[in-house]
N, C-alpha and C positions, 0 to 999 in steps of 0.2 A: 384652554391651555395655550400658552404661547411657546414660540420656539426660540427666546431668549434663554441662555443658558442660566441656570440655577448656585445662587453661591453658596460655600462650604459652610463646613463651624455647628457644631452639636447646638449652641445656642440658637440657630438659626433653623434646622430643620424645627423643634421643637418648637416653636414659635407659629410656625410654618404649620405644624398639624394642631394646634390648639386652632388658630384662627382659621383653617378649613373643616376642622370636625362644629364650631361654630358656627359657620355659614350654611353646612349642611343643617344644621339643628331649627336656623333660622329659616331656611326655604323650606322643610317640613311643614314649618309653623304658619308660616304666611301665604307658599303657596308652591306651584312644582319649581324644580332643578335644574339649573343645565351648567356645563363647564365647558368652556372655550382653551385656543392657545392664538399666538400671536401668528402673524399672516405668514409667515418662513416656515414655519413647524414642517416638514417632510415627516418627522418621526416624533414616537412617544418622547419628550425630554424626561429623562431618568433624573433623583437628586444627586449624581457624581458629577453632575454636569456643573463646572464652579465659574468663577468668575465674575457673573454678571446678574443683572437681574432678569425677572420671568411675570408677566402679568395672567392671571386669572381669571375666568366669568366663570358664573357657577347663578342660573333661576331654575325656578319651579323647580319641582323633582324629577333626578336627574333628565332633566332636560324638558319635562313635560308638562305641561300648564294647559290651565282647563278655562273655556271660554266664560267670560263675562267674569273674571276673576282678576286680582289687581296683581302684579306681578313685580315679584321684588329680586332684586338681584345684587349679587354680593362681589366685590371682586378683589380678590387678592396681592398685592402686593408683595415680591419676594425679592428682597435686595441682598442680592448674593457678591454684590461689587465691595469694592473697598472705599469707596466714598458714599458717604449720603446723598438720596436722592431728593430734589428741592420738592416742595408742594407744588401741587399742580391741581390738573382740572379733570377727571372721569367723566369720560361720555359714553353712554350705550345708546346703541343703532341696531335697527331692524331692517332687513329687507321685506320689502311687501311681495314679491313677487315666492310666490312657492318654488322651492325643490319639486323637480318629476318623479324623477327617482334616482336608485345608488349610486349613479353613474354623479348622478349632477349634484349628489350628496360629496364623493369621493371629489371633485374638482374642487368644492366648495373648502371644502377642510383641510385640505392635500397644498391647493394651490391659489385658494381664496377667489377661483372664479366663481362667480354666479349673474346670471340675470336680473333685469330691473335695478332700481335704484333705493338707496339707506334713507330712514327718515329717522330724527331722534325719538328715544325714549325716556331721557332722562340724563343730569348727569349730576356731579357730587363733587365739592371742593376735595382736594386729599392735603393729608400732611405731613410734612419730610419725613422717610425712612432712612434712619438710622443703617449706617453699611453693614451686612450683614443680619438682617433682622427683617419680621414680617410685619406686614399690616391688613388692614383689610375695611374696606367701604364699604357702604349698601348706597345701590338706586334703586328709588323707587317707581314706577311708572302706574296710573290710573289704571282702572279693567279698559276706558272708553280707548285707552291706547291701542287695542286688539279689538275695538268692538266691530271695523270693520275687515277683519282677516277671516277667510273661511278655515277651517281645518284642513293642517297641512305641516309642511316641515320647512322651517327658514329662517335663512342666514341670520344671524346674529354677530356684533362686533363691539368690543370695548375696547378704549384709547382714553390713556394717559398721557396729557400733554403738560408742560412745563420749560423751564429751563433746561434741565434735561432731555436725552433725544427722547423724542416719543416711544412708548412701549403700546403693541396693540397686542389683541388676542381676539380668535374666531373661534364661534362653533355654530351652533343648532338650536332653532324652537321647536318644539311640537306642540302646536295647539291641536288638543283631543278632540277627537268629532266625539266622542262620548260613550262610543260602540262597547265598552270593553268587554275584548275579546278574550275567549278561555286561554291560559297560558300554563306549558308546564315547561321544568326544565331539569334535563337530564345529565347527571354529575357520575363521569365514570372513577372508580374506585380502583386504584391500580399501583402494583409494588414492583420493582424487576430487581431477583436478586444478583449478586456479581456473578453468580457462575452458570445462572440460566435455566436453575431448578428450582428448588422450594428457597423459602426466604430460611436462613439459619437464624441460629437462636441470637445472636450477635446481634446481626440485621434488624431482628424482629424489636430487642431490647431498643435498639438507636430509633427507628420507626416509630415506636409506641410509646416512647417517652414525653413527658409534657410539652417538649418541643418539635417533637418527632413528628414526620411529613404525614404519616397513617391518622397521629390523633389529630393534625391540624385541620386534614381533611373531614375529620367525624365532627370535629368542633365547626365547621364551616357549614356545614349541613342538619345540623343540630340545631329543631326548631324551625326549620322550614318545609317549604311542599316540596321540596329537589326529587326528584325517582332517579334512586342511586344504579347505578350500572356497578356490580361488582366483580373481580375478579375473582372468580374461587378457588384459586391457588394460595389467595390471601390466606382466608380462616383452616386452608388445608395445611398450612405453613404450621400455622400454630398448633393444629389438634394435633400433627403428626410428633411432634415435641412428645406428647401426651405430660406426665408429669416435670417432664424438664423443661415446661415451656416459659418463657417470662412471663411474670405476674402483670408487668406493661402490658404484654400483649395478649394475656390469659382475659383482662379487664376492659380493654379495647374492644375483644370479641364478645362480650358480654353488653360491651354497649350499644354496638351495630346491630345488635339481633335484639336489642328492645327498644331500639328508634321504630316510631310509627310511619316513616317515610316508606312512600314506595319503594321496590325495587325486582332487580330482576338479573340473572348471571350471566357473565358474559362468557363467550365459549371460553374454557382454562386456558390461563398464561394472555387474553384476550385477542386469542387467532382468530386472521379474518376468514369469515366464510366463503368471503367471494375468490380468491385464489384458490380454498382449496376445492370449487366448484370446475373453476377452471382448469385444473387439476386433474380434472378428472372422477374424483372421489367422488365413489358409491355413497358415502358416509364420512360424516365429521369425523375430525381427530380427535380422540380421547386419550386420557392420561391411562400408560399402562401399569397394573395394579402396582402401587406402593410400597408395599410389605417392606419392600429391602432396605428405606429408609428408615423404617420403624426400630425402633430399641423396644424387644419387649418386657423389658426393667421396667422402664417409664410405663406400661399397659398393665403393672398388675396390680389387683386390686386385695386388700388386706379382709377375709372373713373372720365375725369373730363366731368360733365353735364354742361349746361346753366342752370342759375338760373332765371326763370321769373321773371320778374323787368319790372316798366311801362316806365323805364325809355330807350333813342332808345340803349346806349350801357349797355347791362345784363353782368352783373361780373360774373367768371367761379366758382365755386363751386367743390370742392374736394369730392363725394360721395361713402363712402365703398362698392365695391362689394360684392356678394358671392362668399366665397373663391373656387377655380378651384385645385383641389387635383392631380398629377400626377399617372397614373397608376400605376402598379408594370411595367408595359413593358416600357414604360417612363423612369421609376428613374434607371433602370437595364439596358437599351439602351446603347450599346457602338458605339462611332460612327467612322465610315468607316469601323469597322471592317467585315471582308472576312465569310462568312455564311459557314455551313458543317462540322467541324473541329472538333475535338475531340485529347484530349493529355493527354491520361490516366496513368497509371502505366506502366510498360515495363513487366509485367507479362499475357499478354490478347490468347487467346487461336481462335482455326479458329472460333469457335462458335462464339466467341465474338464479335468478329467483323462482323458478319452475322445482330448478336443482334443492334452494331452499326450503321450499315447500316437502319437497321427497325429505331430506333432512330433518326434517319438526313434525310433518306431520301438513295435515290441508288448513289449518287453522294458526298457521305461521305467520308472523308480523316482523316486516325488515324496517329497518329503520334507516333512510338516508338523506342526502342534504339536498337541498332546493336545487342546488347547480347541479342536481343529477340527473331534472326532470325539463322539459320541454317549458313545463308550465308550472304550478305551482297552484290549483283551485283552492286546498284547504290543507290540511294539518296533515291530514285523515284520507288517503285515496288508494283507489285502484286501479294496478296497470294489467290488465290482461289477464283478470279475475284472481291477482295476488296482493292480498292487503298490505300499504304501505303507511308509511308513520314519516312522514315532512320535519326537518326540521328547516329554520330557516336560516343557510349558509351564511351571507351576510352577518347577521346581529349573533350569531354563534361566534363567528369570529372576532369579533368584537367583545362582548362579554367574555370568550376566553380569556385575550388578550387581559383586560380589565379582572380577572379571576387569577393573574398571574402577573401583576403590578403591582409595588410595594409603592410607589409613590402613591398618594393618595388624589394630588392636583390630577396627575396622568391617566391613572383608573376611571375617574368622571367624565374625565374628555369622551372615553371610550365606552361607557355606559351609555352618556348623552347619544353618542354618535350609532349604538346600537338600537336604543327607543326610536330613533330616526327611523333606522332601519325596519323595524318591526313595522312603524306604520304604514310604510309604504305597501306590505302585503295586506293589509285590511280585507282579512281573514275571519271567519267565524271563531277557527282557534288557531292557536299558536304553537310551535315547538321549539323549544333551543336546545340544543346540544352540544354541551360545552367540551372542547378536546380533551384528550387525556394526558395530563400535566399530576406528576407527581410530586411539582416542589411547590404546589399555592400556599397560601399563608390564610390563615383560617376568618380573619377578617377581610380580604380581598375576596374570598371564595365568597363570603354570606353576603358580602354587597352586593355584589353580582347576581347573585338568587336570588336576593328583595328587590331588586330596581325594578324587577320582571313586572311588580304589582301599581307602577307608575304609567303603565302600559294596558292591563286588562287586568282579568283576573286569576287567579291561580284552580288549575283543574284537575281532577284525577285521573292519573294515567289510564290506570284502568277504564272510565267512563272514555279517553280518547281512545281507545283501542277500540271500543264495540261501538262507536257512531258510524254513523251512516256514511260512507267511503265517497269521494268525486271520484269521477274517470279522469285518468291522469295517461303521458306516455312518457316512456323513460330518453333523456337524452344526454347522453356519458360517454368519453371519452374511453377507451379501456387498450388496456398492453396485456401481451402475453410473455411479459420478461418474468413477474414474478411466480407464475403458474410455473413454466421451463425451469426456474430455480428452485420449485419446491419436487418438483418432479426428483429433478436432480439429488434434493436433501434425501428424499425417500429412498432412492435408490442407495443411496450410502446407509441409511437407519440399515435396509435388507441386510448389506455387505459385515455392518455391524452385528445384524441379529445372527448371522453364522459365524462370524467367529467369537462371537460370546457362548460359544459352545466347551472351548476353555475352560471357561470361569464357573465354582460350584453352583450360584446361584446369579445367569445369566443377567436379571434384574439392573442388577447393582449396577451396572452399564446402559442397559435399555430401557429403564424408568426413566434417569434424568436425561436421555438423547433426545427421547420424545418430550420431553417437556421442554427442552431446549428449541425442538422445530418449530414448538407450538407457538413459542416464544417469538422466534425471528418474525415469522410470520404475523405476526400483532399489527393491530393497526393502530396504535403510536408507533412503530418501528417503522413506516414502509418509508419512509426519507432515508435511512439509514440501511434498508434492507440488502441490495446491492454488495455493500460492503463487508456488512455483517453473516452475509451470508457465505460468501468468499471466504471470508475468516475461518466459518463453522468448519467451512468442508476440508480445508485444509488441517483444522485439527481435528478433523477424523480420521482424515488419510495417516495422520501421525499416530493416531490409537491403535489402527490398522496396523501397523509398521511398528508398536509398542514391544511385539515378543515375536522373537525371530533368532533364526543360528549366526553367531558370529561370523564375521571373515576368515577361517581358519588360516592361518600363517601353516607354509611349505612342512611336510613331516617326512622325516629320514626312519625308512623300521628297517631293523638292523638283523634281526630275527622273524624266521617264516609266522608268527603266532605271538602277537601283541596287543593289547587293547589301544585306540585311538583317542587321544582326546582333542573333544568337542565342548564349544560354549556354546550354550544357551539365555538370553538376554530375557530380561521380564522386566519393564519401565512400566509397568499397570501397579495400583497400588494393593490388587490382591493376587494371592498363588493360583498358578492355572496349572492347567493337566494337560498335556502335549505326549506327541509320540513325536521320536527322532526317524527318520527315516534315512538308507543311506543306501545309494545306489553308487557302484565302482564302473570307470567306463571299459573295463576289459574282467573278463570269469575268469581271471589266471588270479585274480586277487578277490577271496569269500570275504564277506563282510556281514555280521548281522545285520539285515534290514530293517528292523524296527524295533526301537528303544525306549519303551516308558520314560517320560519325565515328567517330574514335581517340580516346576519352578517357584521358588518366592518372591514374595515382593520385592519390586524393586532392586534385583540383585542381578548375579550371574550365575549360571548354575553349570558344572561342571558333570560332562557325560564320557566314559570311557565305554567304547565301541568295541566289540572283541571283533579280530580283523585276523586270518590265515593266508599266507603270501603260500600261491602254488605255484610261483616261477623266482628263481634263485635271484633276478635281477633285472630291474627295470623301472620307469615311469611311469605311473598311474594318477587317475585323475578321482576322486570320489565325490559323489554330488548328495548334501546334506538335505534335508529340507525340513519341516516341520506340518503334522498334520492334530486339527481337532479331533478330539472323541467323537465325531459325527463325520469326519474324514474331508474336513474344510482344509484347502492350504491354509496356513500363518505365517504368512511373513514371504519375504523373498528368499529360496534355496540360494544357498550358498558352495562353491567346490573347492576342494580342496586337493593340492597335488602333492601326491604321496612317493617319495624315490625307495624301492624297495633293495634291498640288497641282505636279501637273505641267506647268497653261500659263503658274504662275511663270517656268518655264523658256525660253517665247519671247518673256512681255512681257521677261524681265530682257535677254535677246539682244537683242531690238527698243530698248530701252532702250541696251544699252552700246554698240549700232550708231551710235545716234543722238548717244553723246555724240562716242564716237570724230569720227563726219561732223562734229559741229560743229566741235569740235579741228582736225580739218583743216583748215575753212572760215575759223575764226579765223587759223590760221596762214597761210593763203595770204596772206589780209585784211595781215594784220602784215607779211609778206614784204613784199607792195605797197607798202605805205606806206612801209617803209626803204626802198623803193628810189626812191621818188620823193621823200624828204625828201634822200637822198644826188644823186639829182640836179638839183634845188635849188639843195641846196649849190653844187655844181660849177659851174652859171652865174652863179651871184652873185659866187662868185669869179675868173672869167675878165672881170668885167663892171667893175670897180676900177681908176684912174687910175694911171700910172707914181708918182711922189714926185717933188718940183720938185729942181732942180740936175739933173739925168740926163736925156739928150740922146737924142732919138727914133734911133733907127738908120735911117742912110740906108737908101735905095733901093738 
């Protein structure tokens, strides 16, 4: 591969992968692989990379060619510029002198240093590239061109000369000593959903779908020797669904468990063991039982009974079971997979693996990367009477790399540059271990698995587990930052597990916490762990602090015997059971000290306190707090200041006595006087002269 940058335009990729899926088809056929980049290359060139053009080597398979074999080689032409490039003249060179090893591998590729001197191999007229468009040559070189090179790894270079400025590109030979050596490679299986617990039904539908990252993965590994590493929070996702699971992902698990691939589970959520060793911990973290996730709708099963009937044939009747809930060992069950296994961080110390061994049992197998050992004798070894499993760091990183590469030119550089690496350990057998990468594309992933057979040959895990171990010593760097951060997580899980004493069924809380710890602690996370972790604990402390008594605002009681009102906060999304408690800071004011409450979700819940004032006037202070059913503080106690002024209460009676009395006394007042105004009246009017003309009535 070269490190000229790559031109744009649909027409142009397309072109781009017809004429490199051909050249691979061709080095198949004729003989092994290899893919180069131009002498600048620092980095993979991705296709967004536009502008210009990029030249390509690509013999034997991937990178590997076999002695006294003729060696043909293809190379690519990628005119991403806006002018056409004139024809010119293809030449490939060899260096005779051998790569030592990675070191002199990495100069070689990285910055195009190497030892000794280029001899040709070949070269091939080319013809103009149209701007934007691909091409592609072959040279061919005789076997007598390699007949006198021993087996080894070396430099290789093709250059495009012309009118235009030269285009070159480096990589890698391997001529095979012949040895081939047992090879297996381990493909870890892994899902992280957003909130840190099981994958939802969402998730799992987007995952599982014909594009989805779960099936690309299956489709990637489907039909080769890969020994899958799985997560078993994976198929716990799904079963826990029970009937509401997606049919994507109901069919997905259907297929993982009847692929013949090895495999084997990785601790749930795929936490590493070696922190939690560090840790401290007697025992691995395991998922606490499930149930509280479970619907048990989706778990019930439909029997069909006879319905008595007098008649001789009784019609069948459809009657609801009680529904049958899978364990946690159930829904987290991986099936076939190889028991004992552990595949932690490449940072584990002898201790740790002692610790390991307690863990699984004495027949435990850890599995780490070459840069973890002093030496590296076989596959297969032992440090200190603890069976280890090698992979080799180098050509892992590389095949990841290449397992997570959409460009195809890019991915070969990086296969080639990983066979490099394999040979240098020239080993009985081999292991790769490719990182844990959730977004591969399901043809980057199976090239990367097959290139392995360009190399040696493909072996079963199992048979590498029970061979016969080298003496090995472990030599690894290690920190005790993220043991001190898990310590710290546990400590919060505890502070959780008591005040989930609240909630009807503690679960619902303390299932997905633990599965979240499990999670941070994963070994894809630990780049991110630091941060992630920081994060966690801060939204616990918020869970914590979720149900608590309001601030009460100042209360005036105006009367000796009043009820107080109090809030209560609930931001959790189920009802807890809390007692109020309330202590006064003087006995001159009785207060009930403890107050049942039901809070609901997400609300506010209003408490009136019954409260007796034994001093007619004053300032008091009352201090709220909140206590679990198990008698855990919740939340921060909050005080309130209470101004009492309770002999308002007999002047204002003294007061409304007195107005009343008056109102009486006026009304009486009032009464009296109409009635002595009306009888007045009455005598003044009996008191009035007859009218003249009308005649006194006789006697």
């Amino acid at each position: 591969m070269i490190s000229s940058r790559v031109g744009s335009g649909a027409r142009a990729h397309r072109f781009a992968r017809v004429a490199a899926v051909f050249a691979l088809a061709f080095g198949l056929i004729a003989a092994p692989h290899l893919t180069a980049t131009t002498a600048s290359a620092t980095a993979t060139p991705e296709p967004e990379d536009e502008g210009t053009a990029r030249l390509s080597l690509s013999a034997g398979v991937h990178g590997v060619v076999q002695p006294g074999t003729p060696l043909t080689t293809s190379v690519i032409i990628d005119n991403g510029s806006d002018e056409a490039l004139t024809p010119g003249v293809i030449s490939i060179e060899i260096n005779k002198t051998p790569l030592d090893d990675a070191s002199a591998l990495t100069a070689w590729l990285d910055a195009e240093e190497a030892d000794g001197t280029f001899s040709a191999l070949g070269s091939e007229e080319s013809l103009a590239v149209p701007a934007s468009e691909t091409t592609t040559a072959f040279v061919s070189a005789s076997s007598s061109a390699l007949a006198d090179l021993d087996a080894g790894v070396y430099p290789i270079r093709a250059s495009l000369t012309g009118d235009d400025a030269p285009l070159t590109a480096t990589s890698v030979l391997v001529l095979d000593a012949g040895s081939a050596p047992q090879v297996a490679v381990l493909v870890p299986i892994t899902a992280t959903p957003a909130d840190g617990a099981l994958l939802t039904g969402d998730e799992l539908t987007e995952l599982t779908d014909p594009d989805g990252a779960l099936t690309a993965q299956l489709d990637g590994v489907t039909g080769t020797s890969a020994v899958l590493a799985i997560d078993p929070l994976i198929p716990a996702s799904i079963r826990a669904l029970g009937t509401a699971a997606p049919v994507s992902a109901v069919t997905w698990l259907t297929r993982l468990e009847a692929l013949s691939n090895e495999r084997f589970a990785l601790q749930a959520g795929d936490a590493d063991a070696t922190v939690q060793a560090r840790a401290g911990l007697t025992e691995l973290l395991t998922p606490l039982p499930l149930t509280s996730v479970l619907t048990p709708e989706n778990f019930v099963a439909t029997e069909t009974t006879p319905t008595p009937s007098p008649t001789p044939s009784p019609s069948p009747s459809g009657s609801p079971a009680e529904p049958t809930l899978p364990t946690t060992e159930e829904l987290t069950a991986v099936s076939g997979a190889q028991p004992g296994i552990l595949w932690p961080l490449g940072d584990a110390r002898g201790a740790d693996l002692a610790t390991f061994d307690a863990y699984l049992g004495t027949d435990a197998t850890t599995i780490l990367p070459s840069s973890s050992l002093a030496a590296t004798p076989d596959a297969v070894v032992e440090v200190d009477g603890h069976r280890v499993l090698v992979t080799d760091a180098d050509a892992s990183a590389s095949l990841s790399t290449a397992a997570a590469t959409t460009d195809d030119l890019a991915r070969e550089r990086e296969i080639a540059e990983a066979m490099a690496q394999l040979s240098f350990a020239d080993q009985a057998s081999l292991l790769v271990g490719l990182d844990r990468d959730e977004t591969r594309s399901a043809d980057a992933l199976r090239e990367a698995i097959l290139s392995v057979s360009s190399i040696g040959q493909p072996t079963s895990f199992e048979d590498l587990r029970a061979s016969a171990p080298a003496s090995a010593t472990l030599d690894s760097e290690s920190s005790e930052d993220r043991a001190t951060a898990l310590k710290n997580l546990l400590a919060d899980e505890g502070r959780l597990t008591s005040f989930s004493s609240i909630l009807a069924d503690p679960l619902v809380l303390l299932s997905p916490e633990r599965l979240a710890i499990m999670r941070l602690i994963g070994v894809g996370k630990a780049e991110t762990f630091a941060v992630d972790s920081a994060t966690h604990r801060a939204d616990t402390t918020a869970t914590l602090n979720s149900v608590g008594v309001q601030q009460p605002s100042p209360i005036q009681l105006f009367t000796a015997a009043a009820p107080l009102p109090v809030w209560v906060h609930n931001d959790l999304p189920w009802p807890v059971t809390v007692t109020l408690t309330s202590e006064p800071s003087d006995a001159r004011l009785g207060i009930q000290p403890r107050t049942p409450v039901e809070a609901q979700p997400a609300s506010n819940t209003r408490v009136k306190v019954p409260v007796e004032a034994r001093v007619g006037s004053g300032e008091l202070s009352v201090r709220f707090g909140l206590l679990s059913p198990t008698g855990v503080a919740i939340g921060p106690d909050q005080t309130a200041t209470v101004t009492v002024r309770a002999e308002w209460e007999g002047i204002g009676l003294g007061i409304l006595g007195g107005v009343i009395g008056l109102l009486l006394i006026l009304g009486i007042i009032r009464t009296i006087v109409r009635r002595r105004k009306d009888d007045q009246a009455t005598d003044e009017s009996d008191a009035v002269p007859a009218p003249s003309g009308e005649s006194e009535p006789t006697p």
